[in-house]
C-alpha positions in Angstrom: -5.5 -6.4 -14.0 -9.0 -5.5 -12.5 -9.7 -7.3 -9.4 -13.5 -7.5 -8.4 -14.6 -6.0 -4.8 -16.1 -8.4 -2.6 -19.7 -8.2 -2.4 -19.2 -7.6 1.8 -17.9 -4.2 0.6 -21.0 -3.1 -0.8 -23.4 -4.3 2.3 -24.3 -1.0 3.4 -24.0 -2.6 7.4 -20.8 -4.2 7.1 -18.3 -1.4 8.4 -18.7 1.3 10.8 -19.4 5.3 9.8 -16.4 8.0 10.7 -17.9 11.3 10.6 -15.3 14.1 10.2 -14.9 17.9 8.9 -12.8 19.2 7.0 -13.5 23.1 7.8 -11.8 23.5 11.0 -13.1 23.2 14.6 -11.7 19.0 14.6 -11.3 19.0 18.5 -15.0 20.6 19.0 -17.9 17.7 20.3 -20.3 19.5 20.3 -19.8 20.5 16.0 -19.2 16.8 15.3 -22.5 16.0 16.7 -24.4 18.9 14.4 -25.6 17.1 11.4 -24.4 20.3 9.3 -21.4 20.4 7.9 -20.4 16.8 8.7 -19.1 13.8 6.3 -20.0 10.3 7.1 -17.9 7.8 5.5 -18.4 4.0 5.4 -15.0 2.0 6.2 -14.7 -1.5 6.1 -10.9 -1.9 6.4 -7.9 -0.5 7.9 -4.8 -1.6 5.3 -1.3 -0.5 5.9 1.7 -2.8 4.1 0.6 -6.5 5.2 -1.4 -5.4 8.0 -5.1 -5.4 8.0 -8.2 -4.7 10.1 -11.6 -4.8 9.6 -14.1 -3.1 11.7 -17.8 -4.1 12.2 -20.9 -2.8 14.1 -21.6 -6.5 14.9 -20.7 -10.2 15.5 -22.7 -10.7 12.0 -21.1 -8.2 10.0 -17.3 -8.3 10.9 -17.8 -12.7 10.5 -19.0 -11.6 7.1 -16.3 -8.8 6.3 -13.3 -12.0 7.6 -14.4 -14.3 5.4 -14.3 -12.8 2.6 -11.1 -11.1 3.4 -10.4 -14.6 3.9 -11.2 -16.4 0.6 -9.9 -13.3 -1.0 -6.3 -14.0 0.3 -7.1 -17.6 -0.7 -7.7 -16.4 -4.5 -4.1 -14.7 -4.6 -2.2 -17.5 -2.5 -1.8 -16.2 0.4 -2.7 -17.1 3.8 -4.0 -15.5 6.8 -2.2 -16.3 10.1 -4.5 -17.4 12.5 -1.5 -17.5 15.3 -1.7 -13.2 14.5 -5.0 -12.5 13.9 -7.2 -11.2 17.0 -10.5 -10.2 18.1 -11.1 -6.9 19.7 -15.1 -6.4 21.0 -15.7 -3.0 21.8 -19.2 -3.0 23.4 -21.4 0.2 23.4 -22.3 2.1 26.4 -24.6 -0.1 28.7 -24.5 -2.6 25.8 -23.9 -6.4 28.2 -20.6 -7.7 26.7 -20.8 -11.0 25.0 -17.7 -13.0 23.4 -18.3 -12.7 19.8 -17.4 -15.9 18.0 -15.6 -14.9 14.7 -14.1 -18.0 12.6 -11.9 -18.6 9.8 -12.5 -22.2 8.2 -13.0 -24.4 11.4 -10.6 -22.3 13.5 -11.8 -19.5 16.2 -9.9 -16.2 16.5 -8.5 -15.1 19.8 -10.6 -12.4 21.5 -8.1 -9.8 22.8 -8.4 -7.1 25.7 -6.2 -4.3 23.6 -3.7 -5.4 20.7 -1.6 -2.8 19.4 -2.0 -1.4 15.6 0.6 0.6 13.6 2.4 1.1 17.1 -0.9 2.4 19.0 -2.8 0.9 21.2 -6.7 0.2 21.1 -8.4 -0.8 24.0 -11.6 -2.8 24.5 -12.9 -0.1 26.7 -12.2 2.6 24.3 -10.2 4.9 26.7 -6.8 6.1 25.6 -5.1 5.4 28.9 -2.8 2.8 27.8 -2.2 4.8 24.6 -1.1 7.8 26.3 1.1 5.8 28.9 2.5 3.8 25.9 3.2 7.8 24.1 4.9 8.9 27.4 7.2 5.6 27.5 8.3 6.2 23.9 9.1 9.7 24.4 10.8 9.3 27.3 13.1 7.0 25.4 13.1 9.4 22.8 14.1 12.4 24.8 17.0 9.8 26.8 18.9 9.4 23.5 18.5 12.9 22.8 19.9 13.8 25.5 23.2 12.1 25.1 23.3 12.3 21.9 22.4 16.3 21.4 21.6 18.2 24.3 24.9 17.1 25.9 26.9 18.4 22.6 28.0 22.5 23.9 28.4 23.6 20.5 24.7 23.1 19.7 22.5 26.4 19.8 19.4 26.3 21.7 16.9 26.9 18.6 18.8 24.0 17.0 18.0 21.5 20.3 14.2 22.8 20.2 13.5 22.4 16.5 15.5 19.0 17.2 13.2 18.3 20.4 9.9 19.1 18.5 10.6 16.8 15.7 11.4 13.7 17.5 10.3 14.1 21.1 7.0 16.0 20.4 6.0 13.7 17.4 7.0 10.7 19.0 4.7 11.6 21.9 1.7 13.2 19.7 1.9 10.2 17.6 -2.1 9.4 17.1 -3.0 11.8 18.9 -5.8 13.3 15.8 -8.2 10.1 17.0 -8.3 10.9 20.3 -11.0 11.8 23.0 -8.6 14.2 25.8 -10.3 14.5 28.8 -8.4 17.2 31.3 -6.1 14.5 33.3 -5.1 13.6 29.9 -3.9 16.9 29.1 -2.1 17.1 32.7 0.1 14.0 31.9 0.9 14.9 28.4 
């Protein structure tokens, strides 16, 4: 069966732009900013199992992009629940916030400060703060059951307790970690 795209998809201004490399040097500002060697890619939506998000560069845009995620859910019977679905405004740098008013049918969505996605969290102010405190928590835990479980066991060898440390500990805590900005008191904590 061939399903149709909706025509929000193909508004060139409904999405935001990722720009990435793929030759090295990923952690490197000052490269991403170079107009050389850069890919831009237009993304409208964020879909993992029944989760979705859809990201905008304005009120007009993303009201656009949710309605017709909308009445495409309609099409296929399903339904989206407004009890779950949240609005996150990320102003821009001495942009003056306003509450955008995104709407599905007659009902208004629920503008949110952070929500978390896929287990990370994204704040309205864009730092990682939360995120990395949220990482630490969940490692901690992490290392806690390893601990009793593993490190306490005599008969384990110490390569066998690091390999075992680096693949749940460090993963658990590095979780995301591809998407974000570090700054050096960042790096301290982690």
């Amino acid at each position: 069966m061939m399903l149709q795209r909706p025509t929000a998809d193909l508004d060139e201004e409904n999405g935001i732009y990722i720009r990435y490399r793929t030759n090295g040097s990923l952690f490197n500002p000052r490269r991403l900013k170079a107009h050389t060697k850069t890919l831009n890619h237009l993304v409208h939506k964020l879909l993992f199992a029944d989760d979705a998000t859809l990201v905008a560069h304005t009120e007009a845009a993303l009201q656009c992009l949710t309605s017709c995620f909308a009445d495409a859910a309609e099409l296929f019977g399903l339904e989206v629940r407004l009890e779950k679905t949240e609005v996150l405004y990320q102003p821009a740098l001495q942009e003056v916030f306003h509450h955008p008013h995104i709407t599905i049918g007659e009902s208004e969505l629920k503008l949110v400060q952070q929500f978390t996605c896929l287990g990370s969290i994204i704040s309205s102010d864009g730092k990682i703060d939360k995120e990395i405190d949220n990482r630490l928590a969940k490692a901690y835990r992490a290392f806690g059951k390893l601990h009793k479980r593993v490190c306490c066991n005599k008969h384990q060898k110490k390569s066998t307790l690091i390999s075992v440390y680096r693949a749940i500990v460090l993963s658990t805590l590095l979780y995301g970690s591809e998407s974000w900005v570090i700054y050096c008191h960042h790096l301290r904590l982690l």
